[in-house]
C-alpha positions as CSV (number, residue, x, y, z in Angstrom):
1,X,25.4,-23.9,-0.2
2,X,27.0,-22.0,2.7
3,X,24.8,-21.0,5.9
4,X,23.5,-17.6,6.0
5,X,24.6,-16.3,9.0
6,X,23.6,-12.7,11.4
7,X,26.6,-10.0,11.7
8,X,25.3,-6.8,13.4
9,X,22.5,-6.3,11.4
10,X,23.5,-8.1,7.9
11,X,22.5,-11.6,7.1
12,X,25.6,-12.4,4.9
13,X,26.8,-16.3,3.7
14,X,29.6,-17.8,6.4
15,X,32.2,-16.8,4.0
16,X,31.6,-13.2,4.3
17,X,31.1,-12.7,8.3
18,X,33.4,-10.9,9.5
19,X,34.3,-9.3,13.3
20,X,36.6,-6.7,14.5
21,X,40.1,-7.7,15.2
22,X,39.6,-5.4,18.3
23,X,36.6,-6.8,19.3
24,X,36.3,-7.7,23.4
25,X,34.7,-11.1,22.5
26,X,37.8,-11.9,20.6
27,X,40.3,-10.1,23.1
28,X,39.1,-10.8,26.4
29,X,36.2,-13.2,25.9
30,X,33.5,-10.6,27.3
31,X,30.4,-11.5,25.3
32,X,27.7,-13.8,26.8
33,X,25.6,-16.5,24.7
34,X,22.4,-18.4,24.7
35,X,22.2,-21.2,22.0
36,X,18.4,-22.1,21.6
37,X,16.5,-25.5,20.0
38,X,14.7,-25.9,17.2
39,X,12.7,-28.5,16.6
40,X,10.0,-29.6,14.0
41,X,10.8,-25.6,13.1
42,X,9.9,-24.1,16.6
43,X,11.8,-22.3,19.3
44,X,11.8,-23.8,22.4
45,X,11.9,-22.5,26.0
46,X,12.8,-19.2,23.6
47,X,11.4,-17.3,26.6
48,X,13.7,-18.6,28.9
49,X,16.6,-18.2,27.1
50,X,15.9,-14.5,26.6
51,X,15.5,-14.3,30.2
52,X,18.7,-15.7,31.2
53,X,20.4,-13.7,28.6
54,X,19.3,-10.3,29.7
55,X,20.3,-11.8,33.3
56,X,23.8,-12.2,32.0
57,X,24.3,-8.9,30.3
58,X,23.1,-7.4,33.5
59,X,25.7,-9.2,35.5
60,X,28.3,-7.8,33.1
61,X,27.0,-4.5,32.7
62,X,27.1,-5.1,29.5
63,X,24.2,-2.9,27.0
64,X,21.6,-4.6,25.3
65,X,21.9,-5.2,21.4
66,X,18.5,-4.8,20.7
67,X,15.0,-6.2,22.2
68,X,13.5,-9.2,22.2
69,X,11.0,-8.7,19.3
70,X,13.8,-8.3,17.1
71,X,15.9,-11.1,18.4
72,X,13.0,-13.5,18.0
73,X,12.6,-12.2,14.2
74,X,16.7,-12.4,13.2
75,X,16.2,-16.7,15.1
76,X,13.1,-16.9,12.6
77,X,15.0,-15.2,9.6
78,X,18.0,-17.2,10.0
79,X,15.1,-20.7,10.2
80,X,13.9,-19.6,7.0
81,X,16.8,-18.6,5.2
82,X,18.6,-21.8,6.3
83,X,15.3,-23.6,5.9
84,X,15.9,-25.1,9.5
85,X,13.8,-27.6,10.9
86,X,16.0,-28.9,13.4
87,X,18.9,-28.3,15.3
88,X,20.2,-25.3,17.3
89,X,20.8,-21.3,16.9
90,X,23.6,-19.8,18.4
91,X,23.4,-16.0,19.5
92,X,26.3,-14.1,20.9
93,X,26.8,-10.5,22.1
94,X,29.8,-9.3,23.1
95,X,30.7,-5.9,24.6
96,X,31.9,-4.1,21.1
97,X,34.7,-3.2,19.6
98,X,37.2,-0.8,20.9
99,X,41.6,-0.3,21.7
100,X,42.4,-3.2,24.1
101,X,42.2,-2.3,27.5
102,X,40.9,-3.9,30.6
103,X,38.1,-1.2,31.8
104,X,35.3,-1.4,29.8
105,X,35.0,0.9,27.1
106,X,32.6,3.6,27.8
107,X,31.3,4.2,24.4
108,X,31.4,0.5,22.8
109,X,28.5,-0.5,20.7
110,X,27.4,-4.2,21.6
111,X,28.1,-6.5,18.5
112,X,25.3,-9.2,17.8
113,X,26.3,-12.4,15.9
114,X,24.0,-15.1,15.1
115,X,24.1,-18.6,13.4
116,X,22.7,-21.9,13.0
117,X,23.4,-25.6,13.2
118,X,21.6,-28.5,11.8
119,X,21.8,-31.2,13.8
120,X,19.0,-34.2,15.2
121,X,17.7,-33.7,18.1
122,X,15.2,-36.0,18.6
123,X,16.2,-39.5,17.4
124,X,20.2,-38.8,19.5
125,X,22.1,-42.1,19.3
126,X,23.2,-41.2,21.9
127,X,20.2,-40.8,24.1
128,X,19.3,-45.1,23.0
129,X,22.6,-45.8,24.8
130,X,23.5,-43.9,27.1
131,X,26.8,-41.9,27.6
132,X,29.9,-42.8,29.7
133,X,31.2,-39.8,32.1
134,X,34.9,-38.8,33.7
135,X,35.0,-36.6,36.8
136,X,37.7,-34.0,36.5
137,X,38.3,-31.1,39.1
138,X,36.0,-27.7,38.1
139,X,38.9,-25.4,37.2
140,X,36.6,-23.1,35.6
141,X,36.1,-19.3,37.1
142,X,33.8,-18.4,39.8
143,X,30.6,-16.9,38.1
144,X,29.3,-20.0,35.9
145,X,25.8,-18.8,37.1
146,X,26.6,-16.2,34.1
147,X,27.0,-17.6,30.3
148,X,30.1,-16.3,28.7
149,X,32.3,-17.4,26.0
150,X,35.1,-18.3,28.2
151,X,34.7,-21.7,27.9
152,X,38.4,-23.1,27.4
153,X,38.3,-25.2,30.7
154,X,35.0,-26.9,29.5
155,X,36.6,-27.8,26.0
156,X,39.9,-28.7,27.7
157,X,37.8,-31.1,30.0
158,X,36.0,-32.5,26.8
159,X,39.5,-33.8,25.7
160,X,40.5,-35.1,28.3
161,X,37.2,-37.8,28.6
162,X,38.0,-38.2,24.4
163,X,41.0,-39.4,25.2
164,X,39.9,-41.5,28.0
165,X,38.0,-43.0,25.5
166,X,34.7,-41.2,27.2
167,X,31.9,-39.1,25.8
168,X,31.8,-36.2,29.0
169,X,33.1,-35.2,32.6
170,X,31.6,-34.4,35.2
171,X,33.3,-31.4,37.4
172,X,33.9,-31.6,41.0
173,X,34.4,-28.5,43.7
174,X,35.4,-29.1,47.5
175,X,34.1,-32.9,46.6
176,X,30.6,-32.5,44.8
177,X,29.4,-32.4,41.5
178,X,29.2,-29.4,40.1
179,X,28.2,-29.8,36.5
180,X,28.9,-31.3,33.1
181,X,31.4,-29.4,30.6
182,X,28.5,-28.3,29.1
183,X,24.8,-29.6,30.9
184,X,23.3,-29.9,34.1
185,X,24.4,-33.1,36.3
186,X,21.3,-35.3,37.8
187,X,21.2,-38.5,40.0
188,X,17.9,-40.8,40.6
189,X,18.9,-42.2,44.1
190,X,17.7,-45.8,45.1
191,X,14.5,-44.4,46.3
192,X,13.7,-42.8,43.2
193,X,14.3,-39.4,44.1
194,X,15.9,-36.9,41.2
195,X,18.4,-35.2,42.4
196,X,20.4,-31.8,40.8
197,X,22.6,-29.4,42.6
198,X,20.5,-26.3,43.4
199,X,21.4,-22.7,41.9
200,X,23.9,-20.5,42.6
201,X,26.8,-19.3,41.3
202,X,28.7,-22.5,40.9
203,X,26.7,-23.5,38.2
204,X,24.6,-22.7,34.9
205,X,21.1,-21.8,35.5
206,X,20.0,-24.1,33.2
207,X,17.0,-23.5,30.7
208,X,16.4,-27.0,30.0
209,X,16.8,-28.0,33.5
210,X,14.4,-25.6,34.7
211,X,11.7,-27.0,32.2
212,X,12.9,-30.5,32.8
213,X,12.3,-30.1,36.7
214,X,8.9,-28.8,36.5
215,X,8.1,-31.6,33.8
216,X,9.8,-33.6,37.2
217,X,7.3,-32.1,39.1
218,X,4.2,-32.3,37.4
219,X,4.3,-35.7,36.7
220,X,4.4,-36.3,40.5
221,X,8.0,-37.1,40.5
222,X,10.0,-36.1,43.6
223,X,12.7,-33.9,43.8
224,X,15.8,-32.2,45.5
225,X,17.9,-29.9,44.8
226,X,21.2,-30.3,46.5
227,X,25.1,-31.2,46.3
228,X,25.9,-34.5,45.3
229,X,29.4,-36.2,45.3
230,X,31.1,-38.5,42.4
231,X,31.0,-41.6,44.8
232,X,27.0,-41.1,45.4
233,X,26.4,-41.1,41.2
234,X,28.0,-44.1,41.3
235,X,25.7,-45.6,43.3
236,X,22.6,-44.2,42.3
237,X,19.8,-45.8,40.1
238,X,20.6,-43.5,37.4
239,X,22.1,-40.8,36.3
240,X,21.8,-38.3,33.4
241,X,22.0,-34.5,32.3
242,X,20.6,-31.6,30.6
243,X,21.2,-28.9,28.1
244,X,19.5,-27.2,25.4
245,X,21.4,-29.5,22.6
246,X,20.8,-32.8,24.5
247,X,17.7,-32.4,26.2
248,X,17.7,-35.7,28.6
249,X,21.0,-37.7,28.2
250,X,21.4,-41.0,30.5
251,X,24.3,-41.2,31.9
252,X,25.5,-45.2,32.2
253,X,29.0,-45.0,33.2
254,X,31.1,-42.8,35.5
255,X,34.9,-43.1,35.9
256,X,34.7,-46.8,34.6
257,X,31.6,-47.6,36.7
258,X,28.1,-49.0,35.9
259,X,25.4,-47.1,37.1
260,X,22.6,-48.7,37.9
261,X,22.4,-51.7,35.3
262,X,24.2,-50.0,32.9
263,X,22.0,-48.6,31.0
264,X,19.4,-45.8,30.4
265,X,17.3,-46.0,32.8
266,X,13.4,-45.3,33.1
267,X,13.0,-42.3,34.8
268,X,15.8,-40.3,32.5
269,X,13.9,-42.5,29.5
270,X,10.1,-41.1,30.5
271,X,11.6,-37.6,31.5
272,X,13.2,-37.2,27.9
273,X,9.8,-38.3,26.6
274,X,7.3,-35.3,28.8
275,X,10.6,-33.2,28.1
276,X,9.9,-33.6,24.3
277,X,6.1,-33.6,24.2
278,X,5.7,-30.7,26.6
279,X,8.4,-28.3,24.7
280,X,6.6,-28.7,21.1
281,X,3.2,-27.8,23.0
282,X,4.6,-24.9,24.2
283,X,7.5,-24.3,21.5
284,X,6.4,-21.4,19.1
């Protein structure tokens, strides 16, 4: 049986969604996205994600598709009708459809696509063993504080650590870290300190590293928020990332170095854990 997927205002199977050949998404890549976790059939950090979303339409100037009420009923539809118990929803708005021109169209009407993907969360095979990193130069554009689709550079830099034989890269601006293709970069440095390049523009305001900081935080763990550079991961005790999909990935290998003693280590290990625990409490 196919997925039943969200198409401006129609839940239709995979086979029948369809988008405008003129749409901006699909000509210019201006639409935004949030993808949010499910996970023993709740939404997590669903709040958050609405939040960031609204921050990127804003940024754009870009209208809103509906409110939040309703966005939070299509995610619940789309659980139901695809009996989802796991695994991720991906929403995208982009600014409408209209004749290709750079200035945004003044009358466009946003289009709202939704889906689902199954996928386990929890028991990651990756999260037992750990993940081995490349660093590659962030050739990405200057506003990753907002999330678009125009994420090319991120795919391109998947590739390239696939055929290194790699699972992910790291990306690097005027010699620090600034994130993965796709999550949040962390270090635990020899002292124990967690350490994540603060906010700005140069990088995703993360959902899950916002929740996974405060999970930091509260269990007395300290943190800072600051630049870090490739040669300083490789020395650290640990080293992992973040992202809605991932949650708390240990990172044991960067550009053919062990870090720490090669494997996941405790503090990414007991922050996956309170991570877990603390978003079903408060997942809905």
């Amino acid at each position: 049986m196919s997925r039943i997927v969200y198409v401006n205002g129609e839940y239709v199977p995979e086979e029948a969604a369809k988008i405008s050949v003129f749409d901006r998404g699909f000509l210019f890549a201006d639409a935004i996205y949030e993808v949010t976790s499910v996970l023993d059939g709740k939404l997590l950090d669903f709040e958050g994600h609405m939040r960031r979303l609204h921050r990127s339409l804003g940024e754009l100037e870009m209208a809103e598709p509906c409110d939040d009420a309703t966005l939070e009923a299509i995610h619940r539809e789309l659980m139901t009708r695809n009996a989802l118990r796991e695994g991720l929803i991906y929403l995208q708005v982009t600014r409408g459809a209209a004749d290709r021109d750079f200035l945004y169209p003044a009358e466009a009407v946003p289009s709202l696509v939704l889906f689902t993907q199954a996928k386990s969360l929890r028991t990651s095979p990756a999260a037992q063993a750990g993940v081995r990193i490349i660093s590659a130069p962030d050739i990405r554009w200057g506003r990753r504080d907002i999330k678009t689709v125009q994420l090319l550079a991120s795919a391109m830099a998947k590739m390239e650590a696939k055929k290194a034989g790699k699972d992910d890269v790291w990306m690097t601006e005027d010699g620090f870290v600034t994130e993965g293709s796709s999550n949040n970069a962390y270090i635990v440095t020899q002292d124990g300190t967690i350490v994540t390049r603060d906010l700005s523009n140069a990088i995703l305001h993360g959902i899950t590293r916002a929740a996974v900081l405060r999970c930091a935080r509260e269990a007395q763990m300290k943190v800072e928020e600051r630049p870090f550079t490739i040669e300083e991961a490789r020395g650290a005790a640990e080293a992992f990332f973040t992202s809605a999909s991932s949650f708390v990935m240990p990172v044991i290998e960067i550009d053919g170095t062990p870090v720490g003693s090669g494997a996941p280590g405790p503090v990414a290990r007991r922050l996956r854990e309170i991570y877990i625990n603390t978003a079903l409490e408060s997942g809905s």
